[in-house]
C-alpha positions in Angstrom: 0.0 0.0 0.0 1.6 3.3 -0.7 1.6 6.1 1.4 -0.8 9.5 0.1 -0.3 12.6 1.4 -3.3 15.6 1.9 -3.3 17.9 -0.6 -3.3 21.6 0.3 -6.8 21.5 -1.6 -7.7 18.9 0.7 -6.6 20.6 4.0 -8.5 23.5 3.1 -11.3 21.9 2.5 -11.7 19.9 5.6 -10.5 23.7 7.4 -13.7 24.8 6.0 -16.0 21.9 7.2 -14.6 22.0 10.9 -15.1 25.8 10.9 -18.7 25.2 9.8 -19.2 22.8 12.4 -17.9 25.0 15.1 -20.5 27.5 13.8 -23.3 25.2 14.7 -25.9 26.6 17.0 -26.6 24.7 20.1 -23.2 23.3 20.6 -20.8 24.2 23.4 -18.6 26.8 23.8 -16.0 24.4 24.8 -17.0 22.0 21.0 -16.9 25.0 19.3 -13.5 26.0 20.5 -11.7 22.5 20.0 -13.5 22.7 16.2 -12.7 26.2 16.0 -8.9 25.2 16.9 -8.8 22.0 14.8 -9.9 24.2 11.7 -7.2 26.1 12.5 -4.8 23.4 12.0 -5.7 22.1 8.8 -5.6 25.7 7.0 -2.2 26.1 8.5 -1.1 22.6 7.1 -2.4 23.4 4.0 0.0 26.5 3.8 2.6 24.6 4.4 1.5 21.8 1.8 1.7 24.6 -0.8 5.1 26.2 0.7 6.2 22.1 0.4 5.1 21.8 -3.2 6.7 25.3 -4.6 9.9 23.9 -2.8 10.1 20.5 -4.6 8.9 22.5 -7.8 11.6 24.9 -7.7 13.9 21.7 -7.0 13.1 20.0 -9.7 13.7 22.9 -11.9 17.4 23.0 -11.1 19.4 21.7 -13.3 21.3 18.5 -12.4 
């Protein structure tokens, strides 16, 4: 089985639906924190997903 790793795309989108989530009405303060916070996560691992694939672009552009 070979290993897959998130997209940026994918990290965003999953920011997106936690963020929604932590929106809700009705759910705890404490829920919507945690959500809030996990949200938070995933957009900043998506940034770094896209500052990881400029890298290995710009890499791969350098002649050998």
């Amino acid at each position: 089985m070979k290993d897959r790793v998130m997209t940026a795309a994918e990290a965003r989108k999953l920011a997106s639906e936690y963020r929604a989530q932590a929106r809700q009405a009705g759910i705890s303060q404490k829920r919507a924190s945690l959500l809030t916070n996990i949200s938070r996560t995933f957009s900043g691992l998506a940034s770094q997903l896209e500052i990881l694939e400029a890298d290995v672009a710009a890499e791969q552009r350098k002649p050998r």
